[in-house]
C-alpha positions as a printed Julia matrix, in Angstrom:
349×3 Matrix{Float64}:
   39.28   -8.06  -19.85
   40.91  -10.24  -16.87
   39.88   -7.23  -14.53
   35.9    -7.95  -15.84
   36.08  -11.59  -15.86
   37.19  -11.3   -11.99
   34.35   -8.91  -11.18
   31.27  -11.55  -12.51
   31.65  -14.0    -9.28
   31.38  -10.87   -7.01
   28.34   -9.26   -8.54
   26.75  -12.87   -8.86
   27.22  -12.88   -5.32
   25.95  -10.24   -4.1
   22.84  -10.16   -6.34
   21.62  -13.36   -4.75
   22.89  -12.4    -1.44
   20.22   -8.96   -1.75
   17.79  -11.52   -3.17
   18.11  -13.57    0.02
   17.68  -10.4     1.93
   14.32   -9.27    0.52
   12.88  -12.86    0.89
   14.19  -13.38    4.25
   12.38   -9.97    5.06
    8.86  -10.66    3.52
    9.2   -14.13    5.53
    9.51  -12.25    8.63
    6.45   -9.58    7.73
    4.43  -12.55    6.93
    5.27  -14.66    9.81
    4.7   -11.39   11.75
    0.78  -11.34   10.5
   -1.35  -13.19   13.07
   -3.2   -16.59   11.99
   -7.15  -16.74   13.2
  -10.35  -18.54   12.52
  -13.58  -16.6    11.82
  -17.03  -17.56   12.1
  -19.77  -15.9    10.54
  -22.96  -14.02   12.48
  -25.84  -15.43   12.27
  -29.68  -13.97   12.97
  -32.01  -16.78   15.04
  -35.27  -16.23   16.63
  -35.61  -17.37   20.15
  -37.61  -15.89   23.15
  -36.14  -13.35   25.67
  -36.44  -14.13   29.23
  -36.28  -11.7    32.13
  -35.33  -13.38   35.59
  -36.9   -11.47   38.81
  -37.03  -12.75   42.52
  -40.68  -12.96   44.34
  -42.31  -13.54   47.15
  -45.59  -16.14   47.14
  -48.81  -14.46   48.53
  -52.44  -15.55   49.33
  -54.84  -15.0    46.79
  -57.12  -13.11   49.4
  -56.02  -12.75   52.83
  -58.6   -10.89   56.01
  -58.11  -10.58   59.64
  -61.23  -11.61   60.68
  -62.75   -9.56   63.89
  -65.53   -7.29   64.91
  -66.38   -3.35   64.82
  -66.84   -3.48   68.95
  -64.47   -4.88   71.76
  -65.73   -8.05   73.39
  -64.46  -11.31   75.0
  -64.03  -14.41   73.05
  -66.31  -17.18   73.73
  -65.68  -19.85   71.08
  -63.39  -20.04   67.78
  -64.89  -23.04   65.85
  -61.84  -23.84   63.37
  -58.33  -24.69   64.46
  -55.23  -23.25   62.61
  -54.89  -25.21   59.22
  -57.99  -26.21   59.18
  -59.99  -25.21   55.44
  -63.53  -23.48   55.63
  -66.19  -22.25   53.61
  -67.94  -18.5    52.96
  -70.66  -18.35   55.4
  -69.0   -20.86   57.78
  -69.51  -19.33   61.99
  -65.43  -18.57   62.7
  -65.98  -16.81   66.11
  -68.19  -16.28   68.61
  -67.92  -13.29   71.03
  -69.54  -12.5    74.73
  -73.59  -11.34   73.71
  -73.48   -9.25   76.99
  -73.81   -5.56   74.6
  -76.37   -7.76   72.75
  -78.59   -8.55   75.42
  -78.43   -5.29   76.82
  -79.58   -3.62   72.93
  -82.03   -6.04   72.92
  -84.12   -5.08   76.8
  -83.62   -1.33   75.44
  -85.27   -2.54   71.77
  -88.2    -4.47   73.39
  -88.91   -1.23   76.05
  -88.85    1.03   72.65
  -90.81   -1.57   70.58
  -93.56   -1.34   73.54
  -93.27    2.72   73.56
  -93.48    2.79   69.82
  -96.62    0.23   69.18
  -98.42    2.45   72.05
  -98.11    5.96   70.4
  -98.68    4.3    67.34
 -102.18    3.66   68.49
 -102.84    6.95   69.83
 -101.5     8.37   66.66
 -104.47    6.28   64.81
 -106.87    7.9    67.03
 -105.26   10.88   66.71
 -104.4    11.45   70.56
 -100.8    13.07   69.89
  -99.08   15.0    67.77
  -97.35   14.15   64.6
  -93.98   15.03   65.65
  -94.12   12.98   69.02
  -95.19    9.89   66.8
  -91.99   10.77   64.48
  -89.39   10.93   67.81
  -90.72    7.41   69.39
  -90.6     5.91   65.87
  -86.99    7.31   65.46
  -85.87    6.27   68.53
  -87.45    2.08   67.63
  -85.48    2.42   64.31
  -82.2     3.31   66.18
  -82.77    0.52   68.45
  -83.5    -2.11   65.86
  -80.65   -0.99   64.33
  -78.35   -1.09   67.26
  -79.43   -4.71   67.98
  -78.34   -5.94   64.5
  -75.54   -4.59   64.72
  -74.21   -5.96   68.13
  -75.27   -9.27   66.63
  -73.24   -9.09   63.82
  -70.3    -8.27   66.38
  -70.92  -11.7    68.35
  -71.03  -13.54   65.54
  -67.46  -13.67   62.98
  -68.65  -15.54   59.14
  -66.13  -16.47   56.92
  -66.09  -13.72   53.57
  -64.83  -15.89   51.29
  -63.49  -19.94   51.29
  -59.81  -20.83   52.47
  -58.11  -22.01   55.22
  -57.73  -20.67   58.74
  -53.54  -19.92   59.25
  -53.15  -18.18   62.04
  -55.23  -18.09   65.58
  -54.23  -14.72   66.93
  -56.44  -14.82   69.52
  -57.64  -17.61   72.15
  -61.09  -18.21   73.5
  -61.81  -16.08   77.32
  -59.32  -13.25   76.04
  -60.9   -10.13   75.44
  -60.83   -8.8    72.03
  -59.91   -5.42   70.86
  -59.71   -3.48   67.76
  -55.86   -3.03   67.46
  -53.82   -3.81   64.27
  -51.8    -7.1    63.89
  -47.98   -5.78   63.73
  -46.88   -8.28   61.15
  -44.78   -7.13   58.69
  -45.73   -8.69   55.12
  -48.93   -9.49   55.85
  -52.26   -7.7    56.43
  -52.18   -5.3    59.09
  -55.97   -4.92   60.17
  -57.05   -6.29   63.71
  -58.81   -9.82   63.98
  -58.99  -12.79   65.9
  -58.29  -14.84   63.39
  -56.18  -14.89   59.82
  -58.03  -16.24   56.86
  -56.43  -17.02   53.7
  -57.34  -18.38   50.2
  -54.11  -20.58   48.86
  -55.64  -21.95   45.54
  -54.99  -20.05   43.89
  -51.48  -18.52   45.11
  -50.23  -15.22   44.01
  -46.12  -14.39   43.6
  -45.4   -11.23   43.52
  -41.93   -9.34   42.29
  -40.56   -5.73   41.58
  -39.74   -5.47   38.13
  -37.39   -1.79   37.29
  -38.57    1.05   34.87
  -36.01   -0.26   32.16
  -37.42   -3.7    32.25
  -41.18   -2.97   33.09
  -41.4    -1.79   29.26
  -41.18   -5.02   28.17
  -43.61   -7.17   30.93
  -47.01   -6.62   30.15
  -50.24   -9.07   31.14
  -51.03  -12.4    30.19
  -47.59  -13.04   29.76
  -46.18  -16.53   30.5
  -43.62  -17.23   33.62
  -41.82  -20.44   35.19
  -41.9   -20.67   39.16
  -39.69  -22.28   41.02
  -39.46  -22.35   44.89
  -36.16  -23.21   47.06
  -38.32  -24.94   49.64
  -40.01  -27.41   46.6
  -36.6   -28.77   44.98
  -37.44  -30.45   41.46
  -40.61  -28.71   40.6
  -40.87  -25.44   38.21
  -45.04  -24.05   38.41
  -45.96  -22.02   34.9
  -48.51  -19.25   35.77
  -49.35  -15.65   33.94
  -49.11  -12.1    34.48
  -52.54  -10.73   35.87
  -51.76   -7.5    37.53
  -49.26   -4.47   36.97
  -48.85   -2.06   39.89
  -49.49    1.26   37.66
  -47.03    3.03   40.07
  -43.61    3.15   40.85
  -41.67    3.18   44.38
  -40.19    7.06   44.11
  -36.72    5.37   45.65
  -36.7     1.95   43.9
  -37.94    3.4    40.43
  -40.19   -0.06   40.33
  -43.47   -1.23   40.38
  -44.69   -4.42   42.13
  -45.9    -7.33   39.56
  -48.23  -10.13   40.08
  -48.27  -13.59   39.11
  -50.97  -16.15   39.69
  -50.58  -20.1    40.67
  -52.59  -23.06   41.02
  -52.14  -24.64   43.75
  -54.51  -27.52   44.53
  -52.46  -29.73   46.78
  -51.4   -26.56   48.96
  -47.88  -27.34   48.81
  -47.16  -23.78   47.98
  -46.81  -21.59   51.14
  -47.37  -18.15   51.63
  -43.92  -16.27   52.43
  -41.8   -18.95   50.14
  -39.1   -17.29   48.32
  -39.48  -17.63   44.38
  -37.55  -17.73   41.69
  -39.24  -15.84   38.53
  -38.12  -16.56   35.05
  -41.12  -14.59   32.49
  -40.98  -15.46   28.84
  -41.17  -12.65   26.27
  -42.46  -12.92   22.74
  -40.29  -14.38   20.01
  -37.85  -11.73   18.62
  -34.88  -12.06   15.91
  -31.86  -10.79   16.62
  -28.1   -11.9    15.63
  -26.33  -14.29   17.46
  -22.51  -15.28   18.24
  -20.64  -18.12   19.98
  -19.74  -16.79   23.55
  -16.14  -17.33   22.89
  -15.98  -14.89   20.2
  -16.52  -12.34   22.78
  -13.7   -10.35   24.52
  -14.08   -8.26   27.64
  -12.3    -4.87   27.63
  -10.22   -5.38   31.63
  -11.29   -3.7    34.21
  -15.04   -2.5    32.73
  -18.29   -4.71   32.07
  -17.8    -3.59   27.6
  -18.1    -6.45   24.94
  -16.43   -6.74   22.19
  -16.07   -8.52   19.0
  -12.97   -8.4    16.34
  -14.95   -8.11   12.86
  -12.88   -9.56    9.97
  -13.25   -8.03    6.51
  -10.88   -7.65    3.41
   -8.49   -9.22    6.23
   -8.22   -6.44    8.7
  -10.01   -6.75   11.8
  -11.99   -4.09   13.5
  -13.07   -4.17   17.15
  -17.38   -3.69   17.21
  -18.8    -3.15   20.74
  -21.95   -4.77   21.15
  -23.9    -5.58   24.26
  -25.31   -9.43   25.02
  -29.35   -9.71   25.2
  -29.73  -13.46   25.81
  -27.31  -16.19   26.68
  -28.29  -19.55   24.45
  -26.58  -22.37   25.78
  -22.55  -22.4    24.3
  -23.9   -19.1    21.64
  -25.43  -15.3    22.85
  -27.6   -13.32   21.49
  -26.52   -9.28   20.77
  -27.04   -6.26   19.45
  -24.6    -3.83   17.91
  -23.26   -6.2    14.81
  -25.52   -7.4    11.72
  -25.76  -11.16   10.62
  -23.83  -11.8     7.87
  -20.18  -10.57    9.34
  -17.12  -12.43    9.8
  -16.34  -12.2    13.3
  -12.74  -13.69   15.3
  -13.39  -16.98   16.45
   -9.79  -18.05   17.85
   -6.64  -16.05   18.13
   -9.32  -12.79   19.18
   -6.4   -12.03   21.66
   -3.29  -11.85   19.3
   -5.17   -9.17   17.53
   -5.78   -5.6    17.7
   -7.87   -2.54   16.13
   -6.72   -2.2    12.65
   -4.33   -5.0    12.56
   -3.77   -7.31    9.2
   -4.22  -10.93    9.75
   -4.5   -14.12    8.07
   -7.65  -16.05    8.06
   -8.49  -19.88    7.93
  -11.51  -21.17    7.62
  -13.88  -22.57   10.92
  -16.36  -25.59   10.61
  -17.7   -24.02   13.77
């Protein structure tokens, strides 16, 4: 019975000795179990926007010359100077002229003389035909030479570029400028309200820009101003070694601050879509690649979702590869891994 007695303290003590044991072990597994904030996803509607860089354009642009080679005798407009459709831009030597017209009036002469031996039936029929073909060519080779002394503006705009000067001789050969028109002329005429920018938009993206579609401007040489114009025109081809197609915006531009050649920055706004939407800090970048990733919470085991960002909206993104309604890691996303239990408080993000 002494034996017994002796044996209690011992048992006593190592009965709360295992008990220790077993709580000091589920303290460690739980202090083992990562601590981390979720927030949940949320669906928004906001409007995607595709940035491109452009180039501004004239709205119509023409190398103004003639069909025939002659020397310059006058240009009426200096460069920067605006003019009207119909407005004289150029006059050229009228020594072909002159000469088309003494060969018209010897014709004219030839023509009214068999034309009254034809009435009294002197000649034949087909003599009468050849002098009357022969007045007709002339006639028509005087009007023409005059149109090639005299230059008229085709359409209203201003006068950029004098490539020519008055007493040099012109000739039809094409102005080497890359960028710009490449016809011959004397003279570059441009209409700059409105402007036109134009950008290449990719096969992946063209899908999405279609006409009539809103865009901001901005230019680096006009700080503090953004221009809103629409889509008018769609190349509908694409570059066989770009994959793109050429896109065209048009401008206002009634002061004529906007300058052909600028370089433009091109920001077009797509229609409203819905789509879910996270803070950017919930998002974790797999090293050494350009993958996203979330850590979705649920039943308190995380699972890593890869999704891929669509728009960036101030301190939140929108994405696509998770639903709205989700529990997603908000802080502690790198203590955590595929799989892994954790403990969850709550965010008033």
């Amino acid at each position: 019975m002494k034996s017994i007695l002796k044996l209690i303290p011992a048992v006593a003590t190592l009965f709360f000795l295992g008990c220790n044991s077993v709580n000091d072990e589920q303290v460690k597994v739980e202090a083992n179990i990562p601590l981390v904030s979720t927030v949940k996803v949320q669906e928004k509607s906001f409007n995607p926007k595709l940035l491109f860089a452009g180039t501004v354009y004239a709205n119509k642009e023409a190398n103004l010359g003639a069909t025939l080679p002659g020397r310059v005798e006058k240009i009426f407009f200096e460069e920067g100077q605006s003019v009207r459709k119909g407005d004289l831009i150029v006059e050229l030597s009228d020594e072909m002229l002159t000469q088309a017209t003494i060969e018209y009036e010897t014709i004219k002469k030839d023509f009214e003389r068999v034309s009254r031996l034809r009435e009294k039936g002197s000649i034949s029929e087909m003599e009468y035909d050849h002098v009357k073909a022969k007045f007709e060519a002339s006639k028509a080779k005087v009007e023409m030479v005059r149109k090639n002394t005299q230059v008229y503006a085709p359409f209203s705009g201003v006068i950029v570029e004098r490539m020519m000067e008055e007493g040099e001789v012109y000739f039809i050969n094409p102005g080497l400028e890359p960028g710009y028109s490449m016809r011959s002329g004397i003279v570059r005429l441009m209409q700059l309200d409105p402007v036109k920018v134009k950008f290449d938009v990719n096969e992946k993206d063209l899908q999405y820009v279609k006409k009539g579609l809103v865009a901001e401007i901005s230019m680096d040489g006009i700080a503090g101003k953004t221009y809103t114009g629409k889509v008018v025109n769609i190349k509908p081809m694409l570059s066989t070694t770009t994959r793109s197609t050429t896109v065209e915006i048009q401008l206002s531009n009634t002061g004529l601050e906007i300058k052909p050649g600028m370089f433009a920055n091109v920001v077009v706004n797509l229609p409203e879509i819905k789509a879910p939407v996270i803070p950017l800090k919930t998002i974790y970048r797999q090293p050494g690649t350009s993958e996203d990733y979330v850590y979705m919470v649920k039943d308190e085991v995380v699972s890593r979702v890869r999704i891929k960002q669509l728009e960036t909206l101030g301190d939140f993104v929108a994405v696509s590869g998770i639903d709205a309604g989700v529990d997603i890691v908000l802080e502690g996303k790198n203590r955590v891994n595929n799989g892994l239990k954790v403990k969850v408080s709550n965010s008033n993000y």
